[in-house]
C-alpha positions as CSV (number, residue, x, y, z in Angstrom):
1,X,143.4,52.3,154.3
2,X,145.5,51.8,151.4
3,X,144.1,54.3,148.1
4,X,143.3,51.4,145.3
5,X,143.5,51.9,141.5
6,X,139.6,51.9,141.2
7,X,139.1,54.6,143.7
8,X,141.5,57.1,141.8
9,X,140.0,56.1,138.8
10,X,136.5,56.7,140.1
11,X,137.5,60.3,141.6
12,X,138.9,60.8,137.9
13,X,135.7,59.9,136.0
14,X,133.6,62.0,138.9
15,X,136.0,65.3,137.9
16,X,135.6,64.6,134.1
17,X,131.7,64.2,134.6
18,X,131.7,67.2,136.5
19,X,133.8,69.4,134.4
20,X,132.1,68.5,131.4
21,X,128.2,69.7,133.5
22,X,130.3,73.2,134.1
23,X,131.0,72.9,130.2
24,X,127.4,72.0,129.2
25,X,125.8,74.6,132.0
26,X,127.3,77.6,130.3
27,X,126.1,76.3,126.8
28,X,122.6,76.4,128.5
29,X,123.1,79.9,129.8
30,X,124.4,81.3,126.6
31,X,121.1,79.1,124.5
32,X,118.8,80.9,127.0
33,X,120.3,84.2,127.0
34,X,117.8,86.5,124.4
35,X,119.8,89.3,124.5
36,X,122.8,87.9,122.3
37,X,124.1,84.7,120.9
38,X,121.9,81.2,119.9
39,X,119.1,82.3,121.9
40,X,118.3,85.6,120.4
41,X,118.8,83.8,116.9
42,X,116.3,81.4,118.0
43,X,113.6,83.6,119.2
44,X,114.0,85.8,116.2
45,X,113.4,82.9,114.4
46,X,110.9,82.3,116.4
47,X,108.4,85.2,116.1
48,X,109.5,85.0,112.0
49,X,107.9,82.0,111.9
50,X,104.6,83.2,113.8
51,X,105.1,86.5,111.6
52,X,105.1,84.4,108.4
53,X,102.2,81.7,109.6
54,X,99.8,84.6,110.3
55,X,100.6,86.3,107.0
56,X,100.2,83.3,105.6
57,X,96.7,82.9,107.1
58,X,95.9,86.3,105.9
59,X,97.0,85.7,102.3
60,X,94.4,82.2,102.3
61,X,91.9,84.8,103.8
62,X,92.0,87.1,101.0
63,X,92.5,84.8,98.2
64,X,89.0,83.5,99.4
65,X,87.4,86.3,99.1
66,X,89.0,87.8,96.2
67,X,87.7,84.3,94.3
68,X,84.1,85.1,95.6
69,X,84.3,88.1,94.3
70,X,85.3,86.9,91.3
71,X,82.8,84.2,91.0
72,X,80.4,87.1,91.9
73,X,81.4,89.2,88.9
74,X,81.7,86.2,86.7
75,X,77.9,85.6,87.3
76,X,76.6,89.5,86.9
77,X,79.1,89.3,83.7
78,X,77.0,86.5,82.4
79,X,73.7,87.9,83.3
80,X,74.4,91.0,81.3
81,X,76.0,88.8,78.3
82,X,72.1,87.4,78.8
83,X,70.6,90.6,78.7
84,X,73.0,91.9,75.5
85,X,71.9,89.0,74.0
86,X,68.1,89.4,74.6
87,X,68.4,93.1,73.4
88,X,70.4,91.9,70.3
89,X,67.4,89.9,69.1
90,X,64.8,92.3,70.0
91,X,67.0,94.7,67.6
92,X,67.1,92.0,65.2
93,X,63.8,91.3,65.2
94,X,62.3,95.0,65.4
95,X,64.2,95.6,62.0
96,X,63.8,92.6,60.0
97,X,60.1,93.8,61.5
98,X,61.2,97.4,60.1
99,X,62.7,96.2,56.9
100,X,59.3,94.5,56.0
101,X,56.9,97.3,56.5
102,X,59.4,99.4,54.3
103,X,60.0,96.5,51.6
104,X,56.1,96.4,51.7
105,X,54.3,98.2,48.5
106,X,51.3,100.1,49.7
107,X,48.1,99.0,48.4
108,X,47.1,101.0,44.9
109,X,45.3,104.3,46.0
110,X,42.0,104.9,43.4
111,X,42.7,107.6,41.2
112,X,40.3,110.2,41.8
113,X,42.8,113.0,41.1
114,X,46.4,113.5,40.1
115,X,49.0,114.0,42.4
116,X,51.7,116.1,42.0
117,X,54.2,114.7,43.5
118,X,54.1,112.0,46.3
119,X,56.3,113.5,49.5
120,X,59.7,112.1,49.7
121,X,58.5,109.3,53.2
122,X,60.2,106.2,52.0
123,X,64.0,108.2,51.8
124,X,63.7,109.4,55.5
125,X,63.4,105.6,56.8
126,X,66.1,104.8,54.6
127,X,68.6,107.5,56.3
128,X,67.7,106.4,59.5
129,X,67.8,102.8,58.6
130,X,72.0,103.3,58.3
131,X,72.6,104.6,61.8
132,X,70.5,101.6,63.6
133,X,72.3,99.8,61.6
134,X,75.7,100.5,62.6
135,X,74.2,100.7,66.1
136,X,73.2,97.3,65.7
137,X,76.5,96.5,64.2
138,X,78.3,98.1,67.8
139,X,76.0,96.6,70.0
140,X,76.6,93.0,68.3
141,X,80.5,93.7,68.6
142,X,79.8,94.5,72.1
143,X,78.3,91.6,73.2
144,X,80.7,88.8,71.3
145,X,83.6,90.9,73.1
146,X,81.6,90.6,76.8
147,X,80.8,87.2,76.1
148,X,84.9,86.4,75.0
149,X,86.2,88.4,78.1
150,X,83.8,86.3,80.0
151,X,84.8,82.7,79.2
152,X,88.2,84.1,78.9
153,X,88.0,84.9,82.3
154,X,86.0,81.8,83.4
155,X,88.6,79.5,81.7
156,X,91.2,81.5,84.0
157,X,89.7,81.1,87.2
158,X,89.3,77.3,86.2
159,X,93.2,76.7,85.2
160,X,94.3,78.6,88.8
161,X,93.3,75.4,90.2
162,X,90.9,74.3,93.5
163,X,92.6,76.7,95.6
164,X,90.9,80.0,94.2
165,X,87.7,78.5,94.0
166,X,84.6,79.9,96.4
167,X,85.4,76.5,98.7
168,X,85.2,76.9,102.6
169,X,89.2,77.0,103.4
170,X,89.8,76.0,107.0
171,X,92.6,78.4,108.6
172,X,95.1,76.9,111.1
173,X,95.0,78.4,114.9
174,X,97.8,80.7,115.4
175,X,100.0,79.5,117.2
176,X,103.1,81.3,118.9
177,X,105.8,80.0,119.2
178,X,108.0,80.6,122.4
């Protein structure tokens, strides 16, 4: 049986094909090999990536509750900016209620007998009118600073955007990568 030009060209195309699976079967052995080469790039790559995703998670975790607790503090800030102010007018109004009694002229006393002299009364209210004065001066300043570090801190937490905000935040399953 005489060889023909196909069957040499088959048994050419059969030794190509098959050097070129010896050619691709070492490429596979060198991808899956971890120790060196592409496939320990590719699992370091790997666990960077489930490294990275799960500190990632963490981050959204924390930022979560950090913006609780800030929401938290935001609303006990307020409350006591409430409570300043209540106190503030009670102060005010115990001494314009102060500054009344003392403005007031006491009724004429009958004259039955002279006096000597009256005792010096009216000058210790004065003295002590000065003091709750300035206190009601610092505790005024004190509250328009609470309330401007309060909506300064309100209009912060608003301009971060939805992401700090007390919102339920779904976390993604970890997932490892192999």
């Amino acid at each position: 049986m005489p060889i023909s030009p196909f069957d040499i060209a088959i048994i050419l195309i059969s030794s190509v094909a098959c050097m070129y699976c010896i050619v691709l079967s070492r490429r596979l052995k060198a991808l899956q090999n971890t120790r060196n080469g592409l496939g320990a790039t590719i699992k370091a790559l790997s666990d960077s990536i489930s490294a990275v995703s799960s500190t990632t998670d963490e981050a959204r975790f924390h930022a979560g509750e950090n913006a609780a607790r800030l929401v938290r503090l935001i609303e006990e800030a307020k409350l006591s900016c409430a409570r300043i102010e209540d106190t503030t007018v009670r102060l005010r109004d115990a001494h314009t209620a102060a500054e009344r009694f003392l403005s007031q002229t006491p009724p004429p006393m009958p004259a039955a007998a002279p006096v000597a002299a009256p005792p010096p009364v009216a000058a210790a209210p004065v003295a002590s009118e000065e003091p709750s004065q300035q206190k009601f001066q610092e505790i005024s300043e004190l509250m328009d600073r609470l309330k401007d570090l309060t909506e300064a801190s309100v209009a912060a937490a608003e301009q971060t955007g939805p992401e700090l905000r007390p919102l339920p935040t779904q976390l993604r399953s970890r997932m490892k990568v192999v």
